[in-house]
mmCIF file of the N, C-alpha and C atoms, coordinates in Angstrom:
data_MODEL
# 
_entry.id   MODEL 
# 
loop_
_atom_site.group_PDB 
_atom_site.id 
_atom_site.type_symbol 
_atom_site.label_atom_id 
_atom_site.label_alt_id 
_atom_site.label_comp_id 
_atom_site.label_asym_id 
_atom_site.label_entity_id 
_atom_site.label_seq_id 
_atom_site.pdbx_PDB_ins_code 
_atom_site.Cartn_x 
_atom_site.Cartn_y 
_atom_site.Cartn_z 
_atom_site.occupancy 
_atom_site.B_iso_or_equiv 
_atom_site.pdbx_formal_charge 
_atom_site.auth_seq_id 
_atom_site.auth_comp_id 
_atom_site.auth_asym_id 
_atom_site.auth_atom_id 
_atom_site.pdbx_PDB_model_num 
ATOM 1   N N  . UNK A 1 1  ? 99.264  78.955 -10.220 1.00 0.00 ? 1  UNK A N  1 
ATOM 2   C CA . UNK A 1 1  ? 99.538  77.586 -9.893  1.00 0.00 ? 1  UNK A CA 1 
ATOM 3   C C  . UNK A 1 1  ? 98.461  76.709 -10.516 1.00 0.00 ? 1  UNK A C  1 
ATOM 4   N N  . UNK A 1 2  ? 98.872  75.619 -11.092 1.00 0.00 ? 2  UNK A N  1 
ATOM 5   C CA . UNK A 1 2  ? 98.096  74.663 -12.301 1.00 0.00 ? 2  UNK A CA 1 
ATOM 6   C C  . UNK A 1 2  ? 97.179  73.871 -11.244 1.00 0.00 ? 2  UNK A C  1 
ATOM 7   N N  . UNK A 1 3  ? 95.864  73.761 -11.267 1.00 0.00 ? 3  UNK A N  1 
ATOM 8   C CA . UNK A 1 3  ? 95.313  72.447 -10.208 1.00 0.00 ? 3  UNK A CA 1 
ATOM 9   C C  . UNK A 1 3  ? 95.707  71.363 -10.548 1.00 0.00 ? 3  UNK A C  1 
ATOM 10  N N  . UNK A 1 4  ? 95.646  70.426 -9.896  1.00 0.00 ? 4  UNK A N  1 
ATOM 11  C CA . UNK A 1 4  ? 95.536  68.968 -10.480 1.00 0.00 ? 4  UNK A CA 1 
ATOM 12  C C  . UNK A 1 4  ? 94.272  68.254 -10.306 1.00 0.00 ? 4  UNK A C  1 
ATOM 13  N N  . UNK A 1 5  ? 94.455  67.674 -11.192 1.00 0.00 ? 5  UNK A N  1 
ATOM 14  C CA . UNK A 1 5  ? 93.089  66.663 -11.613 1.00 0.00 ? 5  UNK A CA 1 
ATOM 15  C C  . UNK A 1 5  ? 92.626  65.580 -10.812 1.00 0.00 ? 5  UNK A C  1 
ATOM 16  N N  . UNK A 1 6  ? 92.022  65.295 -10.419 1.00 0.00 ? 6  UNK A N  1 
ATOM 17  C CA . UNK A 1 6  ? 91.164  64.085 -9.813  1.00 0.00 ? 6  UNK A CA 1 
ATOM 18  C C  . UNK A 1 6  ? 91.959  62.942 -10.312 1.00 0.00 ? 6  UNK A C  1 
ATOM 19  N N  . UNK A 1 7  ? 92.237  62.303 -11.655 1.00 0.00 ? 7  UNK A N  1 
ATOM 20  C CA . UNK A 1 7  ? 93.137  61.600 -11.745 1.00 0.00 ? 7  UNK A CA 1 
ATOM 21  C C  . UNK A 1 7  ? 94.578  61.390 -11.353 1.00 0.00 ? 7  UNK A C  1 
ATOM 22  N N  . UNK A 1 8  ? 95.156  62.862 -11.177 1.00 0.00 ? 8  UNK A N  1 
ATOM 23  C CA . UNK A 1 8  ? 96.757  63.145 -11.024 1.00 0.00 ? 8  UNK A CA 1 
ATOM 24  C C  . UNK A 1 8  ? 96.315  62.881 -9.660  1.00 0.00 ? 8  UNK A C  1 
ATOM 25  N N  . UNK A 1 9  ? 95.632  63.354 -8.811  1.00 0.00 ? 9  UNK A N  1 
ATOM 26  C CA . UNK A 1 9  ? 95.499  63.259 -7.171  1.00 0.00 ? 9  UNK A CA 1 
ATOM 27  C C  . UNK A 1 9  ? 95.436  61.521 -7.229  1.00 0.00 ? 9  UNK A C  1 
ATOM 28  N N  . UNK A 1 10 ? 94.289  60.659 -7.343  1.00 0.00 ? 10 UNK A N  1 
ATOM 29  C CA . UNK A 1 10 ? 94.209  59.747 -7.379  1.00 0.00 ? 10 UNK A CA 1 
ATOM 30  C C  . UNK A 1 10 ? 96.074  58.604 -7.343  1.00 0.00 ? 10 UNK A C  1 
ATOM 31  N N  . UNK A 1 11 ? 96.708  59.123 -8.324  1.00 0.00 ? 11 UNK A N  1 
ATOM 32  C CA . UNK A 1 11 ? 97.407  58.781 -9.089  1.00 0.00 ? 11 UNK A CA 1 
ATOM 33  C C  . UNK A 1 11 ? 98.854  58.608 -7.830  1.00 0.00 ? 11 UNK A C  1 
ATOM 34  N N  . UNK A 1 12 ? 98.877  59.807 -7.239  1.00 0.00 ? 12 UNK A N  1 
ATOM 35  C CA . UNK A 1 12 ? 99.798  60.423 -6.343  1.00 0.00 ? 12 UNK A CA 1 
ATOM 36  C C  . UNK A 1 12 ? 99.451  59.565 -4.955  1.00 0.00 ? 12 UNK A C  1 
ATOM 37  N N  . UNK A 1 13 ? 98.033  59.434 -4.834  1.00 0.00 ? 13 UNK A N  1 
ATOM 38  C CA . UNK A 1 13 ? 97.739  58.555 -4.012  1.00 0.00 ? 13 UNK A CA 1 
ATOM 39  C C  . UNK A 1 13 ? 98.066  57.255 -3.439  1.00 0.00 ? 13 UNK A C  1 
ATOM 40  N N  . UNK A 1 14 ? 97.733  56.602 -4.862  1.00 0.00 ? 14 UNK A N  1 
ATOM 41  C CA . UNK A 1 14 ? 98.269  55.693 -4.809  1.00 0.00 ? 14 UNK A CA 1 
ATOM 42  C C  . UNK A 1 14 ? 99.712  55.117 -4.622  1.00 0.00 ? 14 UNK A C  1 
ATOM 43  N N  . UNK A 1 15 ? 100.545 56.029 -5.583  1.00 0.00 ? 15 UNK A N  1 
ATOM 44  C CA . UNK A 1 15 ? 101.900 55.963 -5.297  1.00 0.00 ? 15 UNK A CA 1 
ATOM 45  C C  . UNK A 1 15 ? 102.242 56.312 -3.778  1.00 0.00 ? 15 UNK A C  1 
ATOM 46  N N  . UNK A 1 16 ? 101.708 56.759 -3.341  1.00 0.00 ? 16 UNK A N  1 
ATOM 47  C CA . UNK A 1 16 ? 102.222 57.328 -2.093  1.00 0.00 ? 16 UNK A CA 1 
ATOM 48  C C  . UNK A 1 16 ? 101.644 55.800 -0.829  1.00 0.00 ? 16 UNK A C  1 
ATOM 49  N N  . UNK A 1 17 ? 100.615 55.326 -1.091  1.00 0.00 ? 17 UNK A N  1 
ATOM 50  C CA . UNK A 1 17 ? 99.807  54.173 -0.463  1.00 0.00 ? 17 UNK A CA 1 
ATOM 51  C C  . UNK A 1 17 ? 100.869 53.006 -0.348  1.00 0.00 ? 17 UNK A C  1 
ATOM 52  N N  . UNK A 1 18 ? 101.001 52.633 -2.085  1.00 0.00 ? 18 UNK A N  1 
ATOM 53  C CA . UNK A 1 18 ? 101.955 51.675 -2.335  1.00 0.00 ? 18 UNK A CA 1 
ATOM 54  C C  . UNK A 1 18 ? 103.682 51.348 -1.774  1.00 0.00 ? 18 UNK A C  1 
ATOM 55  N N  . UNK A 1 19 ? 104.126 52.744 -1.999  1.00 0.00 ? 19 UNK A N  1 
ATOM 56  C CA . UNK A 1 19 ? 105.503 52.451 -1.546  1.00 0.00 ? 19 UNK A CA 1 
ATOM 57  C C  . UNK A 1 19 ? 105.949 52.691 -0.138  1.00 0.00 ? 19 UNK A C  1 
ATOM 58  N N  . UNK A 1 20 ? 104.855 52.406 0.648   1.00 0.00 ? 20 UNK A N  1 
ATOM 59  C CA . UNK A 1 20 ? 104.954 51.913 1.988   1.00 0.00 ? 20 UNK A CA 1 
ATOM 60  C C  . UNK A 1 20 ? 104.681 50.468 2.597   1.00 0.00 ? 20 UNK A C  1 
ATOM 61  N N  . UNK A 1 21 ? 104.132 49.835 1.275   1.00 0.00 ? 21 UNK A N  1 
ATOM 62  C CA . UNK A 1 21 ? 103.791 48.487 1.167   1.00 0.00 ? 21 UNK A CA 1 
ATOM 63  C C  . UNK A 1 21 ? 105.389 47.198 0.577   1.00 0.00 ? 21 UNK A C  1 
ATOM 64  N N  . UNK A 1 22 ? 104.889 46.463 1.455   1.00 0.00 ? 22 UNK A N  1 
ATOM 65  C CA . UNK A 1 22 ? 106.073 45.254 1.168   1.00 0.00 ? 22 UNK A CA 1 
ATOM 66  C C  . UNK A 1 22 ? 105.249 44.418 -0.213  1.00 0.00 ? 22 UNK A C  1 
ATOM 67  N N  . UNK A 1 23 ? 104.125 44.527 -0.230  1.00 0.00 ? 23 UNK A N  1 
ATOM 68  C CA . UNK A 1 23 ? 103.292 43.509 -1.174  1.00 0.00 ? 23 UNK A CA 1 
ATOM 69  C C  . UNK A 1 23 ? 102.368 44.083 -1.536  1.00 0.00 ? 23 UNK A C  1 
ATOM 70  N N  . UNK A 1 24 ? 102.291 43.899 -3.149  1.00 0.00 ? 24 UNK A N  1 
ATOM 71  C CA . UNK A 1 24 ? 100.967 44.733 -3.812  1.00 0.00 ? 24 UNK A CA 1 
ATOM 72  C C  . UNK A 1 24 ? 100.365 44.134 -4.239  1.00 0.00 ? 24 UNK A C  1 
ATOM 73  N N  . UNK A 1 25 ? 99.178  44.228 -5.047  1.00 0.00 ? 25 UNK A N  1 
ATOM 74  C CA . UNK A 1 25 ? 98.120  43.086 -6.211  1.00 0.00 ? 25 UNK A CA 1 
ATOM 75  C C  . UNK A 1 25 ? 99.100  43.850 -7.397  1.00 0.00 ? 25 UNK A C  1 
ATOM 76  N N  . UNK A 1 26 ? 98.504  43.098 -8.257  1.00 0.00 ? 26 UNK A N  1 
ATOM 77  C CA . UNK A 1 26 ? 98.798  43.113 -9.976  1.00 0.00 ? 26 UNK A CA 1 
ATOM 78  C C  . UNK A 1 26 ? 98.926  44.324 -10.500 1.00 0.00 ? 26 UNK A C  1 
ATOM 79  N N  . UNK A 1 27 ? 97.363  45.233 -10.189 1.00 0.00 ? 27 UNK A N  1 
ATOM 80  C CA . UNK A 1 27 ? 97.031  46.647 -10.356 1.00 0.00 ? 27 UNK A CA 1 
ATOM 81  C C  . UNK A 1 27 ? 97.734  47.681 -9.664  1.00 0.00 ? 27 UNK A C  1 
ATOM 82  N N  . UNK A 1 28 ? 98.269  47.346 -8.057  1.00 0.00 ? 28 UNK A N  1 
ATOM 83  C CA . UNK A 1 28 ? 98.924  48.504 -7.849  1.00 0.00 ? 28 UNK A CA 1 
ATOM 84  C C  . UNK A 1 28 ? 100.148 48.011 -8.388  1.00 0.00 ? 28 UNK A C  1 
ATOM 85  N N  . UNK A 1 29 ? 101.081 47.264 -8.441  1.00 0.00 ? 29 UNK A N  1 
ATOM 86  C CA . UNK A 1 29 ? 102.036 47.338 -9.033  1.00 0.00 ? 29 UNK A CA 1 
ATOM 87  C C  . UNK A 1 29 ? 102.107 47.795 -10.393 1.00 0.00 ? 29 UNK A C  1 
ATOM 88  N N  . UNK A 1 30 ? 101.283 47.557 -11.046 1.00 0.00 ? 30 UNK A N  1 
ATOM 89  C CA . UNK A 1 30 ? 101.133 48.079 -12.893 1.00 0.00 ? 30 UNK A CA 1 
ATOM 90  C C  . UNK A 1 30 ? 101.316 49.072 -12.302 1.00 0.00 ? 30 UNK A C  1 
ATOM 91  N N  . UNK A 1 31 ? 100.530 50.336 -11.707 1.00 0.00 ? 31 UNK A N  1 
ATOM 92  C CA . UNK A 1 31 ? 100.263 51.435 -11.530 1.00 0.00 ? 31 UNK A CA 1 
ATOM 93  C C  . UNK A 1 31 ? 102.039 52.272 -11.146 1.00 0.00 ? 31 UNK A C  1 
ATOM 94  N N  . UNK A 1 32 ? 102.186 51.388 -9.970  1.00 0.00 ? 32 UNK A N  1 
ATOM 95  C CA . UNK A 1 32 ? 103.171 51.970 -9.435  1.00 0.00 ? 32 UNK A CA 1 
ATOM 96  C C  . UNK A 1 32 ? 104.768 52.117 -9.864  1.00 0.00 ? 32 UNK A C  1 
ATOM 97  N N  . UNK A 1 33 ? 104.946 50.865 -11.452 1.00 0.00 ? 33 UNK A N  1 
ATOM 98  C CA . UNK A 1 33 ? 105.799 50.639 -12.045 1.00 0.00 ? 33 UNK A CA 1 
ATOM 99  C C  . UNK A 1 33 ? 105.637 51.375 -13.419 1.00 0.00 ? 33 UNK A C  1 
ATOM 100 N N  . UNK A 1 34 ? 104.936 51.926 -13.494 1.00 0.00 ? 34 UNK A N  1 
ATOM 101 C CA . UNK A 1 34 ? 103.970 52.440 -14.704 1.00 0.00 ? 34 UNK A CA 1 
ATOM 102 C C  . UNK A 1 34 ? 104.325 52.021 -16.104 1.00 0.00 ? 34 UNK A C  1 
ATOM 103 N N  . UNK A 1 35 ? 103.989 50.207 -15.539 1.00 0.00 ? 35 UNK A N  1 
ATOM 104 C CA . UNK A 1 35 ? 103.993 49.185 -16.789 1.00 0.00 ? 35 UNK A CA 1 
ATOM 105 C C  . UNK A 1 35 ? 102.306 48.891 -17.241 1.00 0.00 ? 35 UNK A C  1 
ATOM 106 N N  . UNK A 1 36 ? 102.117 48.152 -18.019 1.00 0.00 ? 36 UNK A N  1 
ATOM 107 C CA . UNK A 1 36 ? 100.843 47.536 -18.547 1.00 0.00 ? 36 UNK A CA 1 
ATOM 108 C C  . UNK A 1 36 ? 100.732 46.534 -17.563 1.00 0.00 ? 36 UNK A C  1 
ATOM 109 N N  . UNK A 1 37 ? 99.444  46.083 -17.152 1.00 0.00 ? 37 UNK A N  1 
ATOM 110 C CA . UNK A 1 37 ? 99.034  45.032 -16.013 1.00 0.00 ? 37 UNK A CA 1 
ATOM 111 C C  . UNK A 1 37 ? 99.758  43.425 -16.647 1.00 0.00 ? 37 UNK A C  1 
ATOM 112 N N  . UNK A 1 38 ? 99.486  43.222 -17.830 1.00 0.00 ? 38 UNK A N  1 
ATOM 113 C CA . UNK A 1 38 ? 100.128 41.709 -18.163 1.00 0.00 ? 38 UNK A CA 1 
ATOM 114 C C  . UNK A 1 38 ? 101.250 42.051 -18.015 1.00 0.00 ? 38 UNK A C  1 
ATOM 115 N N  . UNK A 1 39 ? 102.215 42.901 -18.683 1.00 0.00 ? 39 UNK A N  1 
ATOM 116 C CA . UNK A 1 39 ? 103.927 43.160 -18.652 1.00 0.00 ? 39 UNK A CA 1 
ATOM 117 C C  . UNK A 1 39 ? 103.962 42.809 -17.119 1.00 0.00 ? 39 UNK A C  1 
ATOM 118 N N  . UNK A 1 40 ? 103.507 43.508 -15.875 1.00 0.00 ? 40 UNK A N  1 
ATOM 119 C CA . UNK A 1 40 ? 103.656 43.540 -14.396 1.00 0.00 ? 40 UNK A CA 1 
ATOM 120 C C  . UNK A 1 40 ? 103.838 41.916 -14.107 1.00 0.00 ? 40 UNK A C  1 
ATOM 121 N N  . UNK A 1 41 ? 102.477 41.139 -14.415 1.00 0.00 ? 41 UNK A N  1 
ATOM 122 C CA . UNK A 1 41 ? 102.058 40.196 -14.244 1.00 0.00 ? 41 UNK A CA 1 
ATOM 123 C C  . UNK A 1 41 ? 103.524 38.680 -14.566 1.00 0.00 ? 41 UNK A C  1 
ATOM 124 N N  . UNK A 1 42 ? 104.033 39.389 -16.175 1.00 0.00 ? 42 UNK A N  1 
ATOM 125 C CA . UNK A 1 42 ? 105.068 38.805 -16.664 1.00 0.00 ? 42 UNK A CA 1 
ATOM 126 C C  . UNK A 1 42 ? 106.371 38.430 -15.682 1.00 0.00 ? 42 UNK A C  1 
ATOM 127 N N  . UNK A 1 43 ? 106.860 39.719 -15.853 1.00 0.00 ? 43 UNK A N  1 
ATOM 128 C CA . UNK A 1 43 ? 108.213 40.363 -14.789 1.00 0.00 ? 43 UNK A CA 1 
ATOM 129 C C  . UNK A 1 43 ? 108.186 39.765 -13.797 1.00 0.00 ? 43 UNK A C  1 
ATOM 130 N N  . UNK A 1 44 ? 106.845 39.863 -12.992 1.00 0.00 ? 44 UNK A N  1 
ATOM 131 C CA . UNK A 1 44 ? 107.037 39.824 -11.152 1.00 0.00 ? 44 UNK A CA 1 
ATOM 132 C C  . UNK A 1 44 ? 106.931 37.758 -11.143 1.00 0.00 ? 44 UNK A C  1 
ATOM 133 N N  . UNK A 1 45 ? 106.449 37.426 -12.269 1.00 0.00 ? 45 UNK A N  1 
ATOM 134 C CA . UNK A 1 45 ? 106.567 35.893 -12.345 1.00 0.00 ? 45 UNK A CA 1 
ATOM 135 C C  . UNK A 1 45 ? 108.351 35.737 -12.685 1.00 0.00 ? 45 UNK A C  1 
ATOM 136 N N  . UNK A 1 46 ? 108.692 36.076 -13.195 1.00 0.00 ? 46 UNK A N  1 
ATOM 137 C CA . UNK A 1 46 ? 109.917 35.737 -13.731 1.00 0.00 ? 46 UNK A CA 1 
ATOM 138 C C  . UNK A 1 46 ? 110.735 36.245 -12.791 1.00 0.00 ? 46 UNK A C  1 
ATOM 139 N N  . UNK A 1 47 ? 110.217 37.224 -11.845 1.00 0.00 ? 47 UNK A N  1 
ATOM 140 C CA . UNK A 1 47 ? 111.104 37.528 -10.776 1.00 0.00 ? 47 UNK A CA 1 
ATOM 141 C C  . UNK A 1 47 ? 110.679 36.775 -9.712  1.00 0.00 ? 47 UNK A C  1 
ATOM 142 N N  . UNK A 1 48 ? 110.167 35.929 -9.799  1.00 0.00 ? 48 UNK A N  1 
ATOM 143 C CA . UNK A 1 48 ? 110.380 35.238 -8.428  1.00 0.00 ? 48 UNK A CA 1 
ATOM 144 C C  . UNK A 1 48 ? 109.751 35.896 -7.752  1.00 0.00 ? 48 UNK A C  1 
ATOM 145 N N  . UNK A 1 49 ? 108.585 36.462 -7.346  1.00 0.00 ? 49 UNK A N  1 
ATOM 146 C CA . UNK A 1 49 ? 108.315 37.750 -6.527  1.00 0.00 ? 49 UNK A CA 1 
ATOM 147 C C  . UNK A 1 49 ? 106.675 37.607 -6.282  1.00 0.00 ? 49 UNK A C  1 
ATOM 148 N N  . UNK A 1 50 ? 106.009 36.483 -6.614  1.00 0.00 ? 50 UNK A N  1 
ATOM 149 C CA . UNK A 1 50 ? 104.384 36.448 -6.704  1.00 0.00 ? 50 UNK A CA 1 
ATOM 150 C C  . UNK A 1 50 ? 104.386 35.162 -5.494  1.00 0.00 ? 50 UNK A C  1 
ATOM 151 N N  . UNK A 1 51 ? 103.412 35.551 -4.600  1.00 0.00 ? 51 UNK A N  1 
ATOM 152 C CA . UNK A 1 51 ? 102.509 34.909 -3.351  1.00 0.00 ? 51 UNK A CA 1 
ATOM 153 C C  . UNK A 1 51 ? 101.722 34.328 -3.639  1.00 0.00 ? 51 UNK A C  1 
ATOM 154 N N  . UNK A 1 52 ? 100.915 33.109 -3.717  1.00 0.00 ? 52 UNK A N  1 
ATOM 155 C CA . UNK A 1 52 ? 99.595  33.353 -4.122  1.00 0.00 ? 52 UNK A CA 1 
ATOM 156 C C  . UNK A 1 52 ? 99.184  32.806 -2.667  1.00 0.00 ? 52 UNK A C  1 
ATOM 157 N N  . UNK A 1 53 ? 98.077  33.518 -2.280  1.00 0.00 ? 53 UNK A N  1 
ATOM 158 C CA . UNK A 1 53 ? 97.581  32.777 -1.280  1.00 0.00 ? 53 UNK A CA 1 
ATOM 159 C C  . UNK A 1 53 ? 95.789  32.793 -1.398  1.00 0.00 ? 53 UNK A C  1 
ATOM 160 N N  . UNK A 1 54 ? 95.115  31.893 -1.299  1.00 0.00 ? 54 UNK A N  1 
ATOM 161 C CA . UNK A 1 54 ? 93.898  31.541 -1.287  1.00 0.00 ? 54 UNK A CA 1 
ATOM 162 C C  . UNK A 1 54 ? 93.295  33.061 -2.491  1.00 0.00 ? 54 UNK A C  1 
ATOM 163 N N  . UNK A 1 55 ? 93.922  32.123 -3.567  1.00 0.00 ? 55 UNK A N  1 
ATOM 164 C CA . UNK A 1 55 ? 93.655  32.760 -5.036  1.00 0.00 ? 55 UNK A CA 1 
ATOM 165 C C  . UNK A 1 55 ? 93.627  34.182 -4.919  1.00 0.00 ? 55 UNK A C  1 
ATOM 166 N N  . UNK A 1 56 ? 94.199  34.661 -4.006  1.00 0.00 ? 56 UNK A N  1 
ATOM 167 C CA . UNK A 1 56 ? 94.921  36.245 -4.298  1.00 0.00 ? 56 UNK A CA 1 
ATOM 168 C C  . UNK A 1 56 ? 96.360  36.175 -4.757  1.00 0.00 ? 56 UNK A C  1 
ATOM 169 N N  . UNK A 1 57 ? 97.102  37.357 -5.966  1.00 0.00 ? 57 UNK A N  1 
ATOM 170 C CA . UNK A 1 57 ? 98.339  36.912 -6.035  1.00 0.00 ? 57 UNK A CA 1 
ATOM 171 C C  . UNK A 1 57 ? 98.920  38.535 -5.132  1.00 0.00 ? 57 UNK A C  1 
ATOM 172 N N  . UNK A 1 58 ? 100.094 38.089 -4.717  1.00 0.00 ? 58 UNK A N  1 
ATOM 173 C CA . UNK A 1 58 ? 100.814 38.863 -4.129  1.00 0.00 ? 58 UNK A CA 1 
ATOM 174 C C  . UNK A 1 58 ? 101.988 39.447 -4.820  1.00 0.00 ? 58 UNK A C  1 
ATOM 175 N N  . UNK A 1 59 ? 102.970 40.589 -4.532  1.00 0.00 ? 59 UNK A N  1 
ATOM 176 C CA . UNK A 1 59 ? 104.050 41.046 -5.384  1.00 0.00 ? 59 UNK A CA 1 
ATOM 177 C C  . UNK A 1 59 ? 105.429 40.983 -3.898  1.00 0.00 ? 59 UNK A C  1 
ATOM 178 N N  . UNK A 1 60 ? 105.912 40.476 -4.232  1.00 0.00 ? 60 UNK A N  1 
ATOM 179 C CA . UNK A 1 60 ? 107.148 41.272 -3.345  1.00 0.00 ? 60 UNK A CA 1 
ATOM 180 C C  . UNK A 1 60 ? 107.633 42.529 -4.079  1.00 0.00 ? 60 UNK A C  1 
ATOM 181 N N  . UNK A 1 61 ? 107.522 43.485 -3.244  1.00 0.00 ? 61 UNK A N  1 
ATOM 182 C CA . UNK A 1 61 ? 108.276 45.009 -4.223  1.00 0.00 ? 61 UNK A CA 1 
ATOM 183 C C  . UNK A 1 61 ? 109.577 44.772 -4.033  1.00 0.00 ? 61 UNK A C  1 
ATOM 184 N N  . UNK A 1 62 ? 110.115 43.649 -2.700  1.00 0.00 ? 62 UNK A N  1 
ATOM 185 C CA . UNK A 1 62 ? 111.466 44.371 -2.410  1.00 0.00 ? 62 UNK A CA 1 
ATOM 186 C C  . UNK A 1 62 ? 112.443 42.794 -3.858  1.00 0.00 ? 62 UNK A C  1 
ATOM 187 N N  . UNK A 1 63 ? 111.865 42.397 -3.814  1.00 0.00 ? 63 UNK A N  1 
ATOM 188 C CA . UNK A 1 63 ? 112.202 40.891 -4.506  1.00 0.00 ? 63 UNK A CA 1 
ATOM 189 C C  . UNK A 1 63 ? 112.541 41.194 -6.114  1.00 0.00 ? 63 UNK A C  1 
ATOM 190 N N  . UNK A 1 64 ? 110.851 42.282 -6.337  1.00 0.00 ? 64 UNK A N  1 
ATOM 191 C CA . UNK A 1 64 ? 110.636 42.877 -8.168  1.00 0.00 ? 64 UNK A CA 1 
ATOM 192 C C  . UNK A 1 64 ? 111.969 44.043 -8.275  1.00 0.00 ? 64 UNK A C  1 
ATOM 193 N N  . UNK A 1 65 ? 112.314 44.618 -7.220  1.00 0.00 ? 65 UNK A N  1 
ATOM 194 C CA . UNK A 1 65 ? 112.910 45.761 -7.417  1.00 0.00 ? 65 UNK A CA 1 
ATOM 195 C C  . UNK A 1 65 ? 114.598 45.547 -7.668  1.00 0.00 ? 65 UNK A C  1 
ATOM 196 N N  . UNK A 1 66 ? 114.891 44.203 -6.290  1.00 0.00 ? 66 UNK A N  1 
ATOM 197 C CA . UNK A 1 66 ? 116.025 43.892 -6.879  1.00 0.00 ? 66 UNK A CA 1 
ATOM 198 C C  . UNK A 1 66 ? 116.300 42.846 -8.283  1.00 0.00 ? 66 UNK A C  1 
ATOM 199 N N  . UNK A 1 67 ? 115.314 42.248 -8.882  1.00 0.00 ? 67 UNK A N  1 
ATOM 200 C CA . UNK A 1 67 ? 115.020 41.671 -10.391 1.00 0.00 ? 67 UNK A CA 1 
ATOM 201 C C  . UNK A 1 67 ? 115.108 42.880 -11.624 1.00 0.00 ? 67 UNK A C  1 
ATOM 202 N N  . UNK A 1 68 ? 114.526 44.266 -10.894 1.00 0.00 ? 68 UNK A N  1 
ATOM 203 C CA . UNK A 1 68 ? 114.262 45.150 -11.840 1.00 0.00 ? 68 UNK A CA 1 
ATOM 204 C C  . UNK A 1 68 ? 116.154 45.738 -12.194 1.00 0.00 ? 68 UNK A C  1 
ATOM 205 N N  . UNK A 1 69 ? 116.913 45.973 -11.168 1.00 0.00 ? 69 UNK A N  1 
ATOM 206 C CA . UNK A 1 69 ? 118.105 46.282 -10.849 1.00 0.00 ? 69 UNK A CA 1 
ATOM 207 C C  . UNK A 1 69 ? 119.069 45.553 -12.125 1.00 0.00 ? 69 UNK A C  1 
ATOM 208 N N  . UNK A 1 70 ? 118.896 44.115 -12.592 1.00 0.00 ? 70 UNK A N  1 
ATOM 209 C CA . UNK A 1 70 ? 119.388 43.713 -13.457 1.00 0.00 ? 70 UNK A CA 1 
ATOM 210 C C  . UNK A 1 70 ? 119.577 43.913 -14.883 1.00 0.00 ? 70 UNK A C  1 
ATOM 211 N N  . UNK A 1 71 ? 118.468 45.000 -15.103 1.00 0.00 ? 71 UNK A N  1 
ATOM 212 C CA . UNK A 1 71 ? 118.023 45.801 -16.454 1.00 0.00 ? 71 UNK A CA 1 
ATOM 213 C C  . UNK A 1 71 ? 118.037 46.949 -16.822 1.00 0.00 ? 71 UNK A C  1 
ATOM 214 N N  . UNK A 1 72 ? 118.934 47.537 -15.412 1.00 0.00 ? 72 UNK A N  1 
ATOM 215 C CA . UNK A 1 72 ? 119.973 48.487 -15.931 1.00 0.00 ? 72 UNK A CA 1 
ATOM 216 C C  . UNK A 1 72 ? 121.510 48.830 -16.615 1.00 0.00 ? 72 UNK A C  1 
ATOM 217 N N  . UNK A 1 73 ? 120.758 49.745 -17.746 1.00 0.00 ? 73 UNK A N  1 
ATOM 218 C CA . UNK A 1 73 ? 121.721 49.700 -18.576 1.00 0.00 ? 73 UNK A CA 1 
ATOM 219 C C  . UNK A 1 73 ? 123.006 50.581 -18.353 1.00 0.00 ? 73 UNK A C  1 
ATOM 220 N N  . UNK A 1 74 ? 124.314 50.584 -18.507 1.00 0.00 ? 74 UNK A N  1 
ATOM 221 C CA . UNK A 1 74 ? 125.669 51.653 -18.003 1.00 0.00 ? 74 UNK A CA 1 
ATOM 222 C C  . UNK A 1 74 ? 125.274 52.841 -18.796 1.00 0.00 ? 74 UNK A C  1 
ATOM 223 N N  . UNK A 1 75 ? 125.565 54.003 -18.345 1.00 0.00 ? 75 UNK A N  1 
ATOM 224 C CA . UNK A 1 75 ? 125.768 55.470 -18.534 1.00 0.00 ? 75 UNK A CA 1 
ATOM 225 C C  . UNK A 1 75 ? 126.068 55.285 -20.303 1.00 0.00 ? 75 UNK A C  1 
ATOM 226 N N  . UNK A 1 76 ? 125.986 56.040 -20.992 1.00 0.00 ? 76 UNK A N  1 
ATOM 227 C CA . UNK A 1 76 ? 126.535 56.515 -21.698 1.00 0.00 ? 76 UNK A CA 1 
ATOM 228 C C  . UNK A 1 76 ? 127.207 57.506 -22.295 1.00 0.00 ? 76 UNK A C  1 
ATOM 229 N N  . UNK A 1 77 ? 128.534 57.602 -22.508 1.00 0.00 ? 77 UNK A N  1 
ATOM 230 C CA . UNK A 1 77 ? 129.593 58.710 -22.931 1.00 0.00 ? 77 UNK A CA 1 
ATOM 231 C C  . UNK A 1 77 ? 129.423 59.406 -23.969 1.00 0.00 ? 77 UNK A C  1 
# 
């Protein structure tokens, strides 16, 4: 059986932290969408989905996820 790495643990962590969360920062969402932090930053603006409150920004996951839903593409035959 393969160990895992301090990073892969880390990694699992987080995912596991996050998707019990209604609202993330910038970083766990990059992380948890496993986009680049500006791309995240992009999206979750254009989705309608950023908080800001006393210069923290916020994510709605449930807001990004149904925005993300629109950019799926049909099966192919």
């Amino acid at each position: 059986m393969a160990r895992r790495t301090n990073k892969e643990i880390e990694a699992a962590q987080i995912k596991a932290k996050v998707n019990i969360k209604k609202y993330v920062r910038y970083k766990e969402g990059a992380e948890l969408y496993s986009v680049g932090l500006h791309t995240f930053q992009q999206l979750a603006k254009e989705a309608g989905a950023v908080y800001k409150i006393r210069g923290i920004a916020l994510v709605n996951t449930e807001v990004f996820d149904d925005f993300l839903e629109n950019f799926r593409e049909p099966p192919v035959y």
